[in-house]
BATORLO-861807 format. One record per residue: residue in one letter; x, y, z of N, C-alpha, C, O in turn. Coordinates in steps of 0.2 Angstrom, whole numbers, plus 5000, padded with zeros to 4 digits. Atoms other than C-alpha are relative to their C-alpha. Layout:
BEGIN
AXYZXYZXYZXYZ...
//
This chain:
BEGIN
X499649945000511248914906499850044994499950104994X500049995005510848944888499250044999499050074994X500749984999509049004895500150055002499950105000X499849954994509749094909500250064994499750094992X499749965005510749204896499450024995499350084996X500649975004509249224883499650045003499350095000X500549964996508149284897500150085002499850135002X499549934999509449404904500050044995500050104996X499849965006509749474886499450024999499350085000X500649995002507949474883499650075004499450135001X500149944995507549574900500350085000500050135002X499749944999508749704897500250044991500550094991X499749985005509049714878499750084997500150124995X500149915001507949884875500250055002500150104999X499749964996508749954889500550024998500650084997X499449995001510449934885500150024990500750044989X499949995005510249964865499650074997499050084997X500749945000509750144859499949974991499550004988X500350025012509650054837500149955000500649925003X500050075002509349904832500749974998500949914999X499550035002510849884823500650005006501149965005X499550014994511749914841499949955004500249935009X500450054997510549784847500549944998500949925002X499650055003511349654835500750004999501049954997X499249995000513049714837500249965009500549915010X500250014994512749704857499949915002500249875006X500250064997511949534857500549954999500749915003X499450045002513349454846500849995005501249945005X499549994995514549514859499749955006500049905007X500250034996513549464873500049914999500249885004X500150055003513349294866500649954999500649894999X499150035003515149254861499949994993500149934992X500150035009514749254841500550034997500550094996X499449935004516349304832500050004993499949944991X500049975006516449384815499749924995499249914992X500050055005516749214808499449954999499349924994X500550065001515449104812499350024998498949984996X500649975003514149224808500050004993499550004990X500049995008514849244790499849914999499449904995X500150075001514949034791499250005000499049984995X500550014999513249024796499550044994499150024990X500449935008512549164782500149944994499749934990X499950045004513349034772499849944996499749934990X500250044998512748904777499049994998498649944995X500749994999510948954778499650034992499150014989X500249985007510949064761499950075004499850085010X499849904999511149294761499050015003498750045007X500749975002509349294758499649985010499550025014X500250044994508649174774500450055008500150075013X499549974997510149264784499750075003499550095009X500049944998509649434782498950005003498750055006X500749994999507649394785500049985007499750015011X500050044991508149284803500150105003499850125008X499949934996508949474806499550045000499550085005X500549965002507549564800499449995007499250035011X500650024994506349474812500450005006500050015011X499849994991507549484828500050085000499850115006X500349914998507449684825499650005003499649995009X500650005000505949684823499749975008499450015012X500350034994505449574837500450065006500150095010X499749954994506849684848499550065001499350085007X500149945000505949844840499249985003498950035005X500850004999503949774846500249985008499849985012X500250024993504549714863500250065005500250055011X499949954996505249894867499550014999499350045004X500749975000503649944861499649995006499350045009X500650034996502649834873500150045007499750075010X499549964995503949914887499850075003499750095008X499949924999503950104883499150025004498950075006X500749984998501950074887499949995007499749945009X500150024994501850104905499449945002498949944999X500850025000500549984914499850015007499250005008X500350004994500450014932499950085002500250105007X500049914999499850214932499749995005499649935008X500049984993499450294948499150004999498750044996X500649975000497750284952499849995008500349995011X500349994994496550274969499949915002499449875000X499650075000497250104975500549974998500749925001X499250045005498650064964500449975005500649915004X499450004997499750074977499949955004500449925004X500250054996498949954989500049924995500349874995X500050075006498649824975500649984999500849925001X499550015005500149834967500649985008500849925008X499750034996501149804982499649945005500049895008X500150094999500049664989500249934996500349884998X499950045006500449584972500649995001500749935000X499350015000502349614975500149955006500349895005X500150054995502249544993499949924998500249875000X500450085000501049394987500549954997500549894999X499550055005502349324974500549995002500849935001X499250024998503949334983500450024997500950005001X499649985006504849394970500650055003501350055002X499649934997505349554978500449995006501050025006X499549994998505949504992500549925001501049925005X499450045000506849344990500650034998501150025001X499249995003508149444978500050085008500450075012X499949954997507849624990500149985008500450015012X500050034992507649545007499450035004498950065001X500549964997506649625021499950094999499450125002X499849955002507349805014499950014993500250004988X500350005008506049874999500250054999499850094996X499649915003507350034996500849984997501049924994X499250005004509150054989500449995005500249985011X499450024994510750014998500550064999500450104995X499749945002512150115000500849964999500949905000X499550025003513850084993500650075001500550124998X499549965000515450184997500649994995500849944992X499349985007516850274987500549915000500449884995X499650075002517950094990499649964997499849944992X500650065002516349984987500050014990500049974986X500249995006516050074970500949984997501149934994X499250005002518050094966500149924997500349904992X500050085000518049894969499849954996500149894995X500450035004516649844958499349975006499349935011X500750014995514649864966499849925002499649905007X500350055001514349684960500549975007500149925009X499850054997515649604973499750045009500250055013X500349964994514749694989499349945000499149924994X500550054999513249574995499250054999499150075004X500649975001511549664988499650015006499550075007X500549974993510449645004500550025006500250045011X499749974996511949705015500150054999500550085003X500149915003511849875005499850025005500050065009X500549984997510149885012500150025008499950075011X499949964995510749875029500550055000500250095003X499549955001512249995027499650064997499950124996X500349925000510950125021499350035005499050085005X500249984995509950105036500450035006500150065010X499750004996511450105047500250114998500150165002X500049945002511750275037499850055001500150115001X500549955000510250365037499750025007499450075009X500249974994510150335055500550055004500350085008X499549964998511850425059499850094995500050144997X500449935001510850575047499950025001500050085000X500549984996509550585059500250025006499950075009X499750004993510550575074499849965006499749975012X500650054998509750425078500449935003500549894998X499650054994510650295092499849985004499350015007X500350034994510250175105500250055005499750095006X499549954994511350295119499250065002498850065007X500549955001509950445114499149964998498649995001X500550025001508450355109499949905002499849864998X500450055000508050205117499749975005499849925008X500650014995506550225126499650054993499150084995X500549995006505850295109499649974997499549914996X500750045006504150295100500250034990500250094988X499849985005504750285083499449994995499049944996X500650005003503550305068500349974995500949964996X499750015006504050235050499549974995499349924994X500350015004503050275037500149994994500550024991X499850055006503050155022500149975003500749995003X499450054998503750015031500249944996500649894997X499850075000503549885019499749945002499149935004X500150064998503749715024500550015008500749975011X500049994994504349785039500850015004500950025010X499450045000506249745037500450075005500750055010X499749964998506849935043499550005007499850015013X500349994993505549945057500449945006500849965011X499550084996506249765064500650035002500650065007X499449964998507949845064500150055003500550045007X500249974994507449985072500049995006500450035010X500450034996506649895084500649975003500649955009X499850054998508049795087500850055002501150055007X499449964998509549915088500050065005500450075009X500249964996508750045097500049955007500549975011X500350064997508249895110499450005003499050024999X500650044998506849815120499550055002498950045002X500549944998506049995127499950064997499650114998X500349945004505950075112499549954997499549894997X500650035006504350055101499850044994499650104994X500149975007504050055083499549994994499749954990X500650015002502650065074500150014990500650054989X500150055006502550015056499550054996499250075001X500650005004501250085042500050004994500450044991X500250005007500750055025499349984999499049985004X500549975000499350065015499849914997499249904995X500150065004499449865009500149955007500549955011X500350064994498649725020500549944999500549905004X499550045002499949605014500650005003501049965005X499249964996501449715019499949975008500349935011X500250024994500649695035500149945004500449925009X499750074998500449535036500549965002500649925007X499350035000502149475031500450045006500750005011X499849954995502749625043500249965006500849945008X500450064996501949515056500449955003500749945008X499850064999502449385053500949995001501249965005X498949984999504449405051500150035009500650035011X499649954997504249525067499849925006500149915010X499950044993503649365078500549944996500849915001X499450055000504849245070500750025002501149985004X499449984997506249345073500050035008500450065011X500049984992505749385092499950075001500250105005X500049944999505349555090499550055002499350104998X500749955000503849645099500050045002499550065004X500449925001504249815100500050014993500150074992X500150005006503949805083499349994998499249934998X500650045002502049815077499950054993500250114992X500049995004501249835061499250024997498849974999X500749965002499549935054499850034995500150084994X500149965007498749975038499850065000499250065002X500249915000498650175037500350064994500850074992X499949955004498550305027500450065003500250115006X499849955000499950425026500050065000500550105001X500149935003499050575022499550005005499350055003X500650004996497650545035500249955007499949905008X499750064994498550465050499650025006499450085007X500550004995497450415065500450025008500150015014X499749974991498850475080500050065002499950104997X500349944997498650615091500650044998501250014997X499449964999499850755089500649975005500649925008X499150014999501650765094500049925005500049925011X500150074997501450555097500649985001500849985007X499450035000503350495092500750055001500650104999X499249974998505250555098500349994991500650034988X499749995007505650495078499349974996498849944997X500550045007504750475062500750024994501250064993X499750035004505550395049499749984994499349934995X500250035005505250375032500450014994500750064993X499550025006506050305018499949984994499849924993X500350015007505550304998499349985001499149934998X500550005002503950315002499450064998498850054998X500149945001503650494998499750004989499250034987X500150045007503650424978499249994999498950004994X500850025003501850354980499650065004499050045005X500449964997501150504989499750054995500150084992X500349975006499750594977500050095003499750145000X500449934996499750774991500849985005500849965011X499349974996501750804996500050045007500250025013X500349974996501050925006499749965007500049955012X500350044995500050835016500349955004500249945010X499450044997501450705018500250015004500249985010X499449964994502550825027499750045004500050065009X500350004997501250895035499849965008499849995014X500250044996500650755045500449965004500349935009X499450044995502250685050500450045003500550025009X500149934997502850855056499450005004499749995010X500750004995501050845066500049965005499849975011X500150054997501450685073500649985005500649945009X499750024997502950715077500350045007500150105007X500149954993503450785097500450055000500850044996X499749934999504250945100500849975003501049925007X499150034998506250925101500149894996500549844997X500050085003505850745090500250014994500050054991X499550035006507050675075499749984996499449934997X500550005004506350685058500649974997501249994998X499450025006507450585043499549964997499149934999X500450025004506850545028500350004994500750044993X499650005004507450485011499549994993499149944993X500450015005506450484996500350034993500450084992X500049955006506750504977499750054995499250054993X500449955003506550664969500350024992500849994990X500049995004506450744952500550065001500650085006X499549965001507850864945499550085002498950085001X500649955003507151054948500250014996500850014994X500049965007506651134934499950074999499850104993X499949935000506751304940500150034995499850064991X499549975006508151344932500149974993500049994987X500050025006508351224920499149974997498949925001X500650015002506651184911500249924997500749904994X500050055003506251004907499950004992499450034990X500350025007506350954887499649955002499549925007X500550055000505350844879500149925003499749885005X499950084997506450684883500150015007500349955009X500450004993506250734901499549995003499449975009X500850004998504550744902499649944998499149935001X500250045002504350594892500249945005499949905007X499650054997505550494903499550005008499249975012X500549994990504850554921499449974999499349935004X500550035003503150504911500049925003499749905008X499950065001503550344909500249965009499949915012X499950044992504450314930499350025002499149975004X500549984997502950384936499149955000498649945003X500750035003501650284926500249924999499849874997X499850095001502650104926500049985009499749935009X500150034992502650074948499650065002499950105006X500449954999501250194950500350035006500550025012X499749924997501950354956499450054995499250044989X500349955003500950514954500250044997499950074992X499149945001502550624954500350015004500150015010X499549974999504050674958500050075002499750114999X499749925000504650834966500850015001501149974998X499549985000506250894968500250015009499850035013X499950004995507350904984500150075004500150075010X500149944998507351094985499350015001499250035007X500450024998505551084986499749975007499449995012X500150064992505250955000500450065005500050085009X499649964996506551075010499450075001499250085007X500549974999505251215006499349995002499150045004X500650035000503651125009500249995011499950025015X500050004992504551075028500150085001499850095006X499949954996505151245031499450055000499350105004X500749984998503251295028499750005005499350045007X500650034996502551205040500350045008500150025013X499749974994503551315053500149985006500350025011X499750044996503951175063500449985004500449965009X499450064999505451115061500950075002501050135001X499249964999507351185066500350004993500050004989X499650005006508751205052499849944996499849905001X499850075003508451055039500749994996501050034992X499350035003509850965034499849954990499549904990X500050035006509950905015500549954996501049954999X499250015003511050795002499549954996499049914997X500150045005511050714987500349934999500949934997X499650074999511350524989499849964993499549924992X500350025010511250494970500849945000500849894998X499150035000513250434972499949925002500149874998X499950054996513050314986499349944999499249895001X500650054999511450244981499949964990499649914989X500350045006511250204961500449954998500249934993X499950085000512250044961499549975000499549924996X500450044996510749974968499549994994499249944994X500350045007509749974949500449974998500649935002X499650075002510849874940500349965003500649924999X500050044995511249784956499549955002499849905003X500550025000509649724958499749954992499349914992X500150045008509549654938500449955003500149915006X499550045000511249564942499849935004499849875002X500250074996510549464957499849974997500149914996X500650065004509249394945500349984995500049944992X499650045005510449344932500549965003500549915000X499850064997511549244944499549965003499749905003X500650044995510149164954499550024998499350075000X500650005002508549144944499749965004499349935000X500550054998507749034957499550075003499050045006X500649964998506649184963499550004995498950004996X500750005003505649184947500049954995499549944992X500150065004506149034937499549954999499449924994X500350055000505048924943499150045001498750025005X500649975001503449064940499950034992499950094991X499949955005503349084923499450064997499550104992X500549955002501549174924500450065004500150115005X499649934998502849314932500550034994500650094996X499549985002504049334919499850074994500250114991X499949905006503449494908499950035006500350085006X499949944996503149584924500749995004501050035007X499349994999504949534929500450024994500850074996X500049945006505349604911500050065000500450104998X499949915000504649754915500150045005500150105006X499749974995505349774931500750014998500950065000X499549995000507049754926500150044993500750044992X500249955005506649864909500150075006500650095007X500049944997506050004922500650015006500750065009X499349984996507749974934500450034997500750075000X499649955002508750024920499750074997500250104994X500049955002507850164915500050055007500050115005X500049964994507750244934500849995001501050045004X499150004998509850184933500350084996500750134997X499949925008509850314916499950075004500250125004X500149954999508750404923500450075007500650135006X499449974995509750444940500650024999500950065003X499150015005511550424930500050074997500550094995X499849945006511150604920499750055004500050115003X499949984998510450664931499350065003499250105007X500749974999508650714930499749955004499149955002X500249984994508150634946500749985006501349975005X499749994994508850634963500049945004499649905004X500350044992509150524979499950045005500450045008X500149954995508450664992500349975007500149925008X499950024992509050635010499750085005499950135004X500349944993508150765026500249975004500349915004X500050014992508550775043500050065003500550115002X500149944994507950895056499449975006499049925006X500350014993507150905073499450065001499450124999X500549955001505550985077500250065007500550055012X499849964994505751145088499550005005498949995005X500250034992505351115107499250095000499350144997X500749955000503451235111500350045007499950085010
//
């Protein structure tokens, strides 16, 4: 336990501390150290010895937020494929996430109650159950549906799909990582599910013919798209006249009106260049980008920043009660450092306000 706690403190201590001296104030709280045995121990040890042990746990705090604030997974031509075969390969992600690699949803009671007592991967589904009542999206109306779902992951929303819609809808799968794929696969034949298949593709150059699917669905993975444009372009393309578009992706605050300072631009920096993202746009955007494409009917908007950001420091929490997902990998543990680094700074970042959770839903108009 005494590991477990140093690890947790370890993982999160940059996050949670903006000064050193608040670090040391912080950890002694967290730790259970009271006034007095710190003085005993100074005591004990000698003022001089005392103040050097603090000197170097600064120190050591202030170099390992160093190593932290240095993004390492920048967006380049692949990232995205890599980086997520790598997340797949280890398991990491989805022991504590399950088959669902997006956020959950949490309502006004859930959050009132306390996030933590709410089961983490049954978020996940209560924010697909959600997003399908966004869409307008039901077995009653859709199920003899070809539905699309780009990103899918490990496939966990496609299956669900697949399986609530029923046996004569079909749902097709795509990412850009052979891995996703695989697992996809493999989960969709142990769980009995063959309207569910899965294909590595690129999102921005999809290989199906015009108006293919009655839905297309995509969920956070608008984030790794280097050409927005495009994104929403081709899924609008693909989708059939009178067909159900819902879509959820995080976006950047605009800066229209208000212009980014420097600690917004440093901050976005840093989410963009630590799980290779290109960038962020904003949810008024995305809305102009679809009503370009002269496609689509009314679209529908909203900011699910509310219902969704539990789900960063939600995701630290699993892993400080149940470390059996990465305990027993210790060549994992700086990139689990710096994932739960960059959870609370997307928690920061979401909480103030400079980014979004975007939600769309509209239908394309009938020719």
């Amino acid at each position: 336990m005494k590991f477990l706690a140093l690890f947790s403190t370890l993982s999160l201590v940059s996050a949670f501390a903006p000064s050193p001296s608040q670090t040391i104030k912080s950890t002694e709280l967290n730790m259970g150290i009271k006034t007095e045995a710190v003085k005993s121990t100074i005591k004990q040890i000698g003022a001089p010895a005392a103040v050097a042990i603090a000197g170097a746990a600064v120190a050591g705090t202030v170099g390992i937020k160093a190593v932290l604030d240095r993004p390492s997974r920048k967006y380049e031509d692949g990232s995205v494929a890599r980086e997520y075969d790598a997340w797949t390969r280890d398991g990491i992600l989805e022991y504590y996430w399950g088959e669902h690699i997006h956020l959950g949803y949490y309502n006004e009671e859930e959050m009132k109650n306390g996030y933590k007592k709410k089961n983490f991967i049954e978020a996940k589904y209560d924010f697909v159950d959600e997003m399908m009542k966004l869409g307008g999206i039901n077995p009653e109306d859709d199920a003899n549906a070809k539905v699309l779902d780009v990103g899918c992951g490990v496939g966990g929303t496609s299956r669900y799909l697949a399986k609530k819609l029923g046996k004569n809808a079909d749902v097709t799968g795509i990412t850009l990582s052979p891995n996703q794929v695989k697992r996809a696969t493999e989960l969709a034949v142990e769980q009995d599910v063959p309207n569910a298949k899965f294909t590595v593709m690129n999102a921005l150059e999809m290989e199906f013919p015009d108006n293919s699917f009655d839905i297309v669905w995509a969920c956070e993975s608008g984030e790794h798209m280097p050409d927005k444009e495009a994104y929403i372009n081709e899924m609008m393309r693909v989708l059939k006249p009178g067909g159900k578009f819902v879509m959820a992706t995080w976006c950047q605050r605009d800066d229209r009106e208000v212009p980014f300072d420097e600690k917004d631009e440093r901050d976005l920096k840093f989410l963009y260049e630590e799980w290779t993202h290109p960038y962020f746009i904003s949810i008024e955007k995305y809305k102009e980008i679809i009503d370009a494409t002269g496609l689509m009917n009314e679209v529908t908007t909203d900011d699910w920043n509310e219902q969704t950001i539990a789900s960063w420091r939600h995701s630290v929490w699993v892993g400080v009660y149940d470390p059996r997902g990465f305990i027993f990998k210790p060549h994992k543990y700086l990139k689990c450092l710096r994932d739960g680094y960059c959870l609370e700074r997307m928690h920061r970042a979401f909480d103030r306000g400079l980014m979004q959770y975007g939600m769309f839903a509209a239908t394309k108009k009938s020719e």
